[in-house]
C-alpha positions in Angstrom: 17.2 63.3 -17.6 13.5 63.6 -16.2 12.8 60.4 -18.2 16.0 58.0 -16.4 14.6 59.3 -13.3 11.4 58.1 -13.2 12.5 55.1 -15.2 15.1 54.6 -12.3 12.1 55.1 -9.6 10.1 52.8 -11.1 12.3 50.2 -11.0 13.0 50.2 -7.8 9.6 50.4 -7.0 8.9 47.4 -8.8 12.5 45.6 -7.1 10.8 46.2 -3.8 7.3 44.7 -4.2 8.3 42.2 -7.0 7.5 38.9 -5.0 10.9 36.9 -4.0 10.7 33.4 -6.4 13.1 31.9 -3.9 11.4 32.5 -1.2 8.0 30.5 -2.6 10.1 27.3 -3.6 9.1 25.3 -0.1 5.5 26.2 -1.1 5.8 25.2 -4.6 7.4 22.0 -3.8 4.3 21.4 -1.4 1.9 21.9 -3.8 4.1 19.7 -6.7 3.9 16.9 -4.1 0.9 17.1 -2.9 -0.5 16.7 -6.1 2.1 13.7 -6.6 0.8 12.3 -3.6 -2.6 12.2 -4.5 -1.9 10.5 -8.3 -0.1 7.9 -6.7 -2.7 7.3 -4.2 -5.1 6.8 -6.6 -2.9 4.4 -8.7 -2.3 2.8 -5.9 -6.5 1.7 -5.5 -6.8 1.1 -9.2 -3.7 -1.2 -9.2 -4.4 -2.9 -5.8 -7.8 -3.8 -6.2 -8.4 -7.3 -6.9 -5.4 -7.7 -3.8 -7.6 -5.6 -1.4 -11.1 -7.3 -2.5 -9.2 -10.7 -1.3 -8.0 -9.4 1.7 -11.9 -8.1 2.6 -13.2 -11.4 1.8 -11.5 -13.1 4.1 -11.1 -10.7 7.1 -13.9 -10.8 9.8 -13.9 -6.8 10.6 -16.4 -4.8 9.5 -15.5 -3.7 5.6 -15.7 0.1 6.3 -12.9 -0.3 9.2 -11.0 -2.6 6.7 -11.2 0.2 3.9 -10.4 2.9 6.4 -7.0 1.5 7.1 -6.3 0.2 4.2 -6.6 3.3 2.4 -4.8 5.3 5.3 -2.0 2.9 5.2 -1.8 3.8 1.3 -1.6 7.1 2.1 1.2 6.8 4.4 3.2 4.5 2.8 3.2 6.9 -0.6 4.0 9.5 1.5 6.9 8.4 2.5 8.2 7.1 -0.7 7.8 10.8 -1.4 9.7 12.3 1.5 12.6 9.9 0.6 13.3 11.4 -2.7 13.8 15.3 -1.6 15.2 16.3 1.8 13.1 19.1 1.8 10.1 17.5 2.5 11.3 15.4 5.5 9.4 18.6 7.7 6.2 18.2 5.5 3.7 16.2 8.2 1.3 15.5 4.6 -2.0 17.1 3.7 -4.3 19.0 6.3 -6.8 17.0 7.7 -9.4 18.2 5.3 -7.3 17.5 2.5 -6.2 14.0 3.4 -10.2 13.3 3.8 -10.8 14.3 0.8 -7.9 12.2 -0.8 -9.5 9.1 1.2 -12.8 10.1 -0.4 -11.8 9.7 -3.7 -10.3 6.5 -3.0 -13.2 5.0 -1.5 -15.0 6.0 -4.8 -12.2 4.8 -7.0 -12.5 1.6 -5.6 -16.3 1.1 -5.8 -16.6 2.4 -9.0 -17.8 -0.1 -11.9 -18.4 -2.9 -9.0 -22.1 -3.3 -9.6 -21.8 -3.9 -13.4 -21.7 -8.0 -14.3 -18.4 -8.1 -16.5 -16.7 -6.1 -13.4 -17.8 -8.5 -11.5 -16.9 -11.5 -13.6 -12.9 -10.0 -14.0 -12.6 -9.6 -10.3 -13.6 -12.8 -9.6 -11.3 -14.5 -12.4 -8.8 -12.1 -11.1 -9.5 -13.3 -7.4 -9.1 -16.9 -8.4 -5.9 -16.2 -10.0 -4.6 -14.2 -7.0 -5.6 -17.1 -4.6 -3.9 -19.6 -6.2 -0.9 -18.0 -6.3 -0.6 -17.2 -2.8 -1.3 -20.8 -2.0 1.9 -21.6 -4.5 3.6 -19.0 -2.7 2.6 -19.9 0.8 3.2 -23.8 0.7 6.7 -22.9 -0.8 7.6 -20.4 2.1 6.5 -23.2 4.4 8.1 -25.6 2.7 11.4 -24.0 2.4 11.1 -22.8 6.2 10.6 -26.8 6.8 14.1 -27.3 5.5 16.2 -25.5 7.3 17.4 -25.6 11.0 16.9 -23.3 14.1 20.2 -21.4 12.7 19.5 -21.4 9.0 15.9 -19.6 9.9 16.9 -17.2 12.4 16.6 -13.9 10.1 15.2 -15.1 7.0 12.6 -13.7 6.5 9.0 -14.9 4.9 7.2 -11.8 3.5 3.2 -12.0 3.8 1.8 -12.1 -0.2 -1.8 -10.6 1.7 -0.3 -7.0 3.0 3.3 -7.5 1.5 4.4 -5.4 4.9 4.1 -8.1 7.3 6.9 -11.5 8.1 4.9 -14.7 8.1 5.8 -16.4 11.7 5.5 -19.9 12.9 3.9 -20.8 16.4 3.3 -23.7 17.3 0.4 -25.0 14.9 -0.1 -21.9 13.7 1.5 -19.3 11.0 0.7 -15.3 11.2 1.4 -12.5 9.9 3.1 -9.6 12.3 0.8 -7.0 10.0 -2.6 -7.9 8.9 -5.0 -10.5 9.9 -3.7 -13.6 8.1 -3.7 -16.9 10.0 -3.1 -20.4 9.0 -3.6 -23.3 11.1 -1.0 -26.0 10.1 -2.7 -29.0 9.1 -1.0 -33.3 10.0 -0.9 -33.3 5.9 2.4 -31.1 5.5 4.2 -33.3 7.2 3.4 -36.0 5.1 3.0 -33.9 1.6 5.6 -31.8 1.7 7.5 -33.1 -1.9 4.1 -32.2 -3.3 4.7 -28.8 -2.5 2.9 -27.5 -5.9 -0.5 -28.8 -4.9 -3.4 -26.5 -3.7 -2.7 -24.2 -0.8 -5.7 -26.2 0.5 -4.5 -29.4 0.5 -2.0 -28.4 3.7 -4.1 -25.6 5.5 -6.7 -24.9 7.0 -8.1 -20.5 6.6 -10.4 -19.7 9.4 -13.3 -17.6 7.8 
C-alpha cells in the first residue's frame, strides 16, 4: 500500500514539472526554420554566383554596397518563401540581428571562396560569357516582341528583367530600365532597321553604359 503511494506521488510530481511538448512547438518550428533559412541562403550564393558576378561587373556602386543588398535581398526573399508554407510563421519578423549578420557573413565568405584560384577564375568567366549572351538573346527578343504589338496589346504584359529577375523591363523614350536594379539600355537607330535579325548579338542593337 506504502509502495502505490509513493509510486502515486511520484508521478504526480513528475506530471507537474514534466515540461509541456505542446507548449515548445512555436519554438521548435523557429529553430527548424531558421536553420531552413540559413541552407537556402547559402544555396542561394553558391547557385547565383556567376548571375551576381555579372551584375557587379556592370554596376557603378561600390561592390561592398552591391553585396550588401544583394545578399539582404536573398535573405528576404527566402524568408518569405518560408513564411508562405506554414501559417505559423507569418508572426516570425526572421533572425535577431546578430543572427541575420552572421548569416550575411557566411554568405559573403561563400561567395568569395575559391575566387583567387586560376581554373575558378577561368569557369566564371566561361560561365559569364555564357550568361551574357543569353541575356542579349533574351533581351533583343523582349524588345522585339514589345515592337510588335500596339499601345493595347502592351498594356500589362509584362517583360521580366533576366539581371535581378524581380524587376519589369520599361520603355522610355530612348531608353529601357529596369523598375528593380540598375539595368539601363539606351535604344540604339539599328533596331529599327534590324529587327528580323532578332538573333544577332545583344550588341548589335544596344548600347550598356559602363
Amino acid at each position: 500500500m506504502e509502495e502505490g503511494k509513493e509510486w502515486s506521488v511520484k508521478e504526480k510530481n513528475e506530471t507537474t514539472t514534466r515540461p509541456s511538448l505542446k507548449s515548445d512547438v512555436p519554438f521548435n518550428k523557429y529553430e527548424l526554420w531558421k536553420h531552413k533559412l540559413r541552407d537556402n541562403c547559402y544555396k542561394r550564393v553558391r547557385e547565383d554566383r556567376t548571375r551576381l558576378l555579372w551584375k557587379f561587373r556592370y554596376n557603378q556602386q561600390e561592390e561592398e554596397d552591391i553585396v550588401k543588398c544583394a545578399f539582404q535581398d536573398i535573405v528576404s526573399d527566402e524568408l518569405n518563401k518560408i513564411k508562405r508554407t506554414d501559417e505559423l510563421l507569418w508572426e516570425y519578423e526572421g533572425p535577431h540581428q546578430g543572427e541575420c549578420q552572421d548569416i550575411l557573413l557566411e554568405m559573403q565568405r561563400i561567395f568569395y571562396q575559391d575566387l583567387n584560384s586560376q581554373s575558378t577564375i577561368q569557369d566564371l568567366e566561361c560561365d559569364i560569357e555564357t550568361w551574357e549572351d543569353e541575356v542579349d538573346e533574351y533581351l533583343a527578343r523582349a524588345v522585339f516582341e514589345h515592337m510588335q504589338l500596339n499601345e493595347d496589346e502592351a498594356h500589362g504584359k509584362e517583360i521580366w528583367c533576366p539581371i535581378c529577375k524581380q524587376g519589369e523591363l520599361k520603355d522610355s523614350h530612348n531608353l529601357i530600365h529596369c523598375t528593380r536594379c540598375e539595368l539601363q539600355l539606351n535604344k540604339a537607330s539599328e533596331v529599327l532597321i534590324f529587327t528580323p535579325f532578332v538573333n544577332l548579338p545583344m550588341s548589335t542593337h544596344f548600347h550598356i553604359p559602363l
